[in-house]
N, C-alpha and C positions, 0 to 999 in steps of 0.2 A: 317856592317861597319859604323864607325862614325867619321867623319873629324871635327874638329875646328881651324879657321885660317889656318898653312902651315901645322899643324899635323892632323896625321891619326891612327886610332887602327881596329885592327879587328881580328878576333880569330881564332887560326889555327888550325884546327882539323886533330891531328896525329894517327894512327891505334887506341890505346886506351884513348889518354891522350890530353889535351886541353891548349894551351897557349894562351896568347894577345901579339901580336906583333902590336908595336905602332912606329912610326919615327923616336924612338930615340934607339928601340932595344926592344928584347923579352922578355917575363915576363917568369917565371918557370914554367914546366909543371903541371897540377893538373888535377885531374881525371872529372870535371864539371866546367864549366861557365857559368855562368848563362846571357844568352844571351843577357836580355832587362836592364843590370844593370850596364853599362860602363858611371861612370862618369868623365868628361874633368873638373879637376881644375884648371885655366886659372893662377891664379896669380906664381907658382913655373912651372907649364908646368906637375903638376902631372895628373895620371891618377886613378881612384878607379873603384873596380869593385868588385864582391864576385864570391868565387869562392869555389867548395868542395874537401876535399881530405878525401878519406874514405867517411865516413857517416856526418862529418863535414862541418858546412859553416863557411867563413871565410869574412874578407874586408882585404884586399889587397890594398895596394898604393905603387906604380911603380914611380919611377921620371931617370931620368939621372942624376941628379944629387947623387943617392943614388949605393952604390954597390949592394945594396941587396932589393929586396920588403921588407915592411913593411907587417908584417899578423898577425891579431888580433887573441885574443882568440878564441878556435871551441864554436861552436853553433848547437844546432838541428837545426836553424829556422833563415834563413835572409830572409823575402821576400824582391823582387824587389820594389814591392813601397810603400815599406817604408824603401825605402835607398834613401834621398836625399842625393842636396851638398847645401851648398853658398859659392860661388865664386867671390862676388863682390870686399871685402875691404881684402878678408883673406880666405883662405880652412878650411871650416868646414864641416864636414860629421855629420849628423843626420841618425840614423835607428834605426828602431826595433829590439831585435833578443830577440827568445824564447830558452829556458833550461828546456825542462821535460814540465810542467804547469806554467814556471814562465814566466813572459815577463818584457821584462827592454826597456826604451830608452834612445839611449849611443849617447852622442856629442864628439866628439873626436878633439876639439881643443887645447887641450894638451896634446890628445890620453892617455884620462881618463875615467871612466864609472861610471854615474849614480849608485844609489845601492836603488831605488827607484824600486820595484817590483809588479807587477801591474796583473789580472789575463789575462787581453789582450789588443792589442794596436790595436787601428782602423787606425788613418790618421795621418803623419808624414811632419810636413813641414815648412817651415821659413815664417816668417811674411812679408811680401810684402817688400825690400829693407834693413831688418833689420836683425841684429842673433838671433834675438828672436825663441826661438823654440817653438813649437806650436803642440799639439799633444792630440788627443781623446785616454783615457785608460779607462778600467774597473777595479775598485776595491770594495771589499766587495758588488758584485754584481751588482753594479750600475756603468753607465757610466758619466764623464766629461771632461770635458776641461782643458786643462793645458798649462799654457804656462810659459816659464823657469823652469819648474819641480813646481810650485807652480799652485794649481786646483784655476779655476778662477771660476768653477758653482757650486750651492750648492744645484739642484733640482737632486733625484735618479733619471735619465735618465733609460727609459729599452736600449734604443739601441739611438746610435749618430751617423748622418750622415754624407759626409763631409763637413768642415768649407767652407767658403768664406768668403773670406778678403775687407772692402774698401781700398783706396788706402792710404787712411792716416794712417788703422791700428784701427780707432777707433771703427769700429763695425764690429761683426762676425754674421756670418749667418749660420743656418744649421738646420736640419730636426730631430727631436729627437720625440722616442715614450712614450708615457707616457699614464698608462694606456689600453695598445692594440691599440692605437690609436696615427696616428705620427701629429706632429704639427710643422707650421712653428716657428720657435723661433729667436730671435734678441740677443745677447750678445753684451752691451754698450751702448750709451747714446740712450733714445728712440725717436722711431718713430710713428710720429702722424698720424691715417688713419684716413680716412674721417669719420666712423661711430663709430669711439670710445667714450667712457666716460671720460672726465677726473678727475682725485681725486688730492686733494693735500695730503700728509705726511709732516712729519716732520723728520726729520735725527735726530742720535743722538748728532748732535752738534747744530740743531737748526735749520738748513736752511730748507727752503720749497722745497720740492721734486714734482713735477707735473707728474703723474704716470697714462697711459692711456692703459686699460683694458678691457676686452670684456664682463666681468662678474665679482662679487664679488669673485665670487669665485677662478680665475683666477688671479684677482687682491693679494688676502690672498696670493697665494700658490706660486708666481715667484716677485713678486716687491720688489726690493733689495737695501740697502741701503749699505756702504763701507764708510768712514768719510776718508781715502785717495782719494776719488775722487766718482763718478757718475759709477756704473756699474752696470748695470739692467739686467735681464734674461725676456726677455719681448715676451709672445706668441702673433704673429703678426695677427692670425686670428683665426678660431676656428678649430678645428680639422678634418683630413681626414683619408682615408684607408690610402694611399699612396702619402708621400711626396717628390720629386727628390730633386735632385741638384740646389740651387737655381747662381742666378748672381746677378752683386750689379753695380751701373753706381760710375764710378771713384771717386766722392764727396759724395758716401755713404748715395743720396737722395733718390736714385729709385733702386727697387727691384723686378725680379721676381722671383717665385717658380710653377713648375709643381707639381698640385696633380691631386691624382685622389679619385673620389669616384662614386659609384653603376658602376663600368666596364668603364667610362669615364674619360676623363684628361678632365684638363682646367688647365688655366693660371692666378694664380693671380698675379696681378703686383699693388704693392701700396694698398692692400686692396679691389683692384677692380677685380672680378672675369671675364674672359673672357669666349668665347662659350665653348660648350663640343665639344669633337672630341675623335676620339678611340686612339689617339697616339698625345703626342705632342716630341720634339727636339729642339735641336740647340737654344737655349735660348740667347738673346744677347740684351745689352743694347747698344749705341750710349755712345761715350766720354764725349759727353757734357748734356748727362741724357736727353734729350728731344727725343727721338726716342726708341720704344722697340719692338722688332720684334720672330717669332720661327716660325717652320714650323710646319705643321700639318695636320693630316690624317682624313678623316672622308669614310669609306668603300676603295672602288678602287684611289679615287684621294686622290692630296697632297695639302695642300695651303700655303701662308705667310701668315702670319696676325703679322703688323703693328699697332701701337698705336688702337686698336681693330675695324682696317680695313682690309679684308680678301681680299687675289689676286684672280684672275680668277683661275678654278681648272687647276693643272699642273699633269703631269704624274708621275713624280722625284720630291724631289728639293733634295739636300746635301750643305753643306758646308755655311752655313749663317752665315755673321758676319760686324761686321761694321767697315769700314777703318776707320785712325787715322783724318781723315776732315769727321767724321761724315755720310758717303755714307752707303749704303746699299748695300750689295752685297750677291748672291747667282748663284749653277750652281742649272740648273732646266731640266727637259726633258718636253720638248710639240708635238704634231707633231710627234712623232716619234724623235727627236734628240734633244738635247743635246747644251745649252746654257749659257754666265753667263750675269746673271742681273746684272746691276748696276741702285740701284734705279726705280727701275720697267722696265727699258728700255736695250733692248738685248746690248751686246758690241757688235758693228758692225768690226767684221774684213774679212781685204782684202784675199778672193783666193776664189778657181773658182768653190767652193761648200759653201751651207748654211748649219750650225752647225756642230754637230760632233756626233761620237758614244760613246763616252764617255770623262768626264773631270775630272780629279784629285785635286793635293791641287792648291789652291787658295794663293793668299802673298798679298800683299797692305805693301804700306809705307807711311810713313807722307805727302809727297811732292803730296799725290796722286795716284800715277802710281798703276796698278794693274795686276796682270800676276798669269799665270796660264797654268796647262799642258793639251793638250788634244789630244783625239787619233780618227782617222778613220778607221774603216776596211777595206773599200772599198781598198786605198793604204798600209796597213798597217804602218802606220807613227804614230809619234810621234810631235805633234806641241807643238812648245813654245810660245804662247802669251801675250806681254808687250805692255798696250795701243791699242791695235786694231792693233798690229803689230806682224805677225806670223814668225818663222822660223821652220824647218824642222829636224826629229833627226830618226834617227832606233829606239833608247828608250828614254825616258826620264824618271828619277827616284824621285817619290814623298820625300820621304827620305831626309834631306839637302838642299829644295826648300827653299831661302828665301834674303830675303833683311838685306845686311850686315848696321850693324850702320854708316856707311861710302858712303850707296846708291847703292852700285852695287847688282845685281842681281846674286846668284851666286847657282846655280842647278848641278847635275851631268845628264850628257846623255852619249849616243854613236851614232858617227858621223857615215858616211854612210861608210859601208865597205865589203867586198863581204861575203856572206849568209854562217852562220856558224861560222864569224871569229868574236875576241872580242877582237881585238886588232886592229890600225891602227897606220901610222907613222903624220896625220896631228898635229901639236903641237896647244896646246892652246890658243886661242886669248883673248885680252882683245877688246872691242869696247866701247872708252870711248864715242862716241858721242848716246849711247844707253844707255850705262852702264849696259854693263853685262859681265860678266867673265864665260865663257866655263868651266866645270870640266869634263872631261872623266875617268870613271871608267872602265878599262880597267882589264885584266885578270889576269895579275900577282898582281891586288887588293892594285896597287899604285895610287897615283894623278901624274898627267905630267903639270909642267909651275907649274901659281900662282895662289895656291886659297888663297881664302879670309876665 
């Protein structure tokens, strides 16, 4: 089920056949929905989702205002993620879909289709606030970058991993193999590590180019010159077995990326290699670029390691990430239970046991406040904590956890009601002097009162 603002959709499964019934009315029957692909376009009130009839997948857009859905041509091939939207200034859908061996990526802003055929599509996604579409394909063997259907890389990639964006848009990050071997790579204006060379060039219109390199050779085969502007393809260090998913700090100064190499991870962040460990995660830079954090395994225990300071060993950790004032926050197990750091120090909340047996997602807003679900066994409950301040629920649902643009807190639970039943008559409260708005998800799979 997926709620935004007062509206709600969720998929009703009839003997053989599958609809979306959404707040404003139900969609037509079709023999599959594809369950993880219900997009909310905010500006019309539409809904999109793919869905098959026969052997066919389709996109689908549902509005109230239309007599009929809207259903695209069949496809062998829609995967889920690579069907986004943007929803900011206008509905625009982006996706992949394949036919036989061919694969296309179709923008449907005028619900018109690409005729750019490609032999496959990796990542599909809009550039940080913009319509820019943005998307890794393979053609003639080799992988690049594309962004408005025009290829931005000009190196045969064997295999591209996903992009990252800063926040202004001017540099992309991603994990490309070249060779048997992946490498971290930079796409756009470059970045200086502490141990590089630098060379100067000259463009073909004259200007001096300053181009920093690990090697000549490195240098020859990726330093790029474009006389519309600065765009480099810049390998940021030298090669590993295995490179993740990297993160980028808002102003596109600091950068990390998980590799690994001989059976061990480590973390480079800016060119600077951090320890080995058998596992790293949760990779996160701070807003204002001065703090870098992940967790990390090394046999039985887990640690943090901060700007390449490691916590004491913990049992758990999940969920690490930095609030919008630059905090540190993770849930961790020590002890035997279950806690969230903030900044190295437990949240202290009031009731009449220490920690928990488990904590789910974690929310933070700008103003601060931080909240998060957690459960005991002992009573079997469901607590909600906002600020060091707990309340009590039967369940509480990760799903829809989170802090609206407007500050209120707005989650789904189920209030207390006798054993078996999923449904109750208390109505929904708003509590402005906390700011949070109650959602009960109740049986017949409506909202009751106001959600946000």
């Amino acid at each position: 089920m997926s709620g935004t603002g007062s509206s709600y959709a969720y998929i009703d499964f009839g003997r053989e056949k599958q609809r979306l019934v959404t707040s404003y009315g139900a969609g037509p029957w079709f023999d599959e929905i594809a369950p993880s692909s219900f997009r909310y376009l905010a500006i019309r009130g539409d809904t999109a989702y793919l869905a098959r009839i026969a052997e066919k997948w389709h996109v689908v857009r549902f509005s109230a205002r239309d007599d009929r859905p809207r259903i695209s041509l069949p496809y062998d091939e829609i995967p889920s993620d690579r069907f986004t939207a943007y929803t900011d200034r206008a509905n625009i859908l982006l996706y992949a879909v394949r036919e036989g061996a061919r694969w296309r990526v179709i923008s449907d802003s005028q619900w018109t289709e690409e005729q750019q055929v490609f032999d496959g599509v990796g990542t599909v996604q809009f550039a940080p606030g913009t319509q820019d579409r943005l998307f890794t394909a393979k053609k003639d063997s080799c992988w690049g970058i594309y962004r408005n259907y025009r290829k931005l890389t000009w190196h045969p990639y064997e295999t591209i991993g996903p992009l990252v964006l800063s926040q202004d848009n001017k540099r992309i990050l991603f994990a490309a193999r070249i060779q048997g071997k992946m490498t971290p790579m930079l796409l756009g204006p470059l970045i200086r590590n502490k141990d590089d060379t630098e060379t100067v060039l000259r463009g073909p219109t004259g200007q001096q180019i300053f181009v920093y390199a690990h090697t000549p050779e490195m240098l020859e085969r990726f330093s790029r010159w474009e006389s519309s502007g600065q765009v480099f393809e810049q390998p940021l260090s030298r090669q590993f077995d295995e490179v993740g998913k990297p993160v980028i700090s808002p102003d596109g100064q600091r950068w990390l990326f998980p590799v690994r190499e001989q059976r061990r991870w480590r973390v480079l962040d800016g060119g600077t290699l951090g320890g080995r460990f058998a596992e790293v995660r949760d990779l996160a830079v701070s807003p204002d670029g001065t703090r870098a954090a992940y967790c990390a395994r090394d046999g039985q225990q887990w640690y943090v390691v901060e700007n390449g300071v490691v916590s004491p060993p913990l049992t758990a950790v999940h969920s690490l990430m930095y609030t919008p004032d630059n905090r540190l926050v993770y849930a961790a197990r020590t002890l035997g239970k279950w806690y969230v750091f903030i900044d190295g120090r437990k949240d202290e909340v009031a009731l009449p046991w220490t920690g928990f047996d488990e904590i789910g997602r974690i929310v933070a807003h700008a103003d601060g406040r931080v909240a998060y679900r957690a459960f005991t066994y002992d009573d079997t409950i469901s607590v909600l904590v906002l600020n060091g301040t707990a309340e009590w629920y039967q369940h509480i649902f990760d799903d829809g956890m989170r802090f609206t643009d407007t500050g209120e807190l707005v989650y789904w639970a189920l209030d207390y009601a006798p054993l078996g039943s999923w449904s109750h008559d208390k109505p929904i409260t708003t509590r402005t002097d906390e700011r949070l708005i109650h959602l009960f998800f109740v049986r017949d799979r409506s909202f009751r009162g106001d959600s946000q």
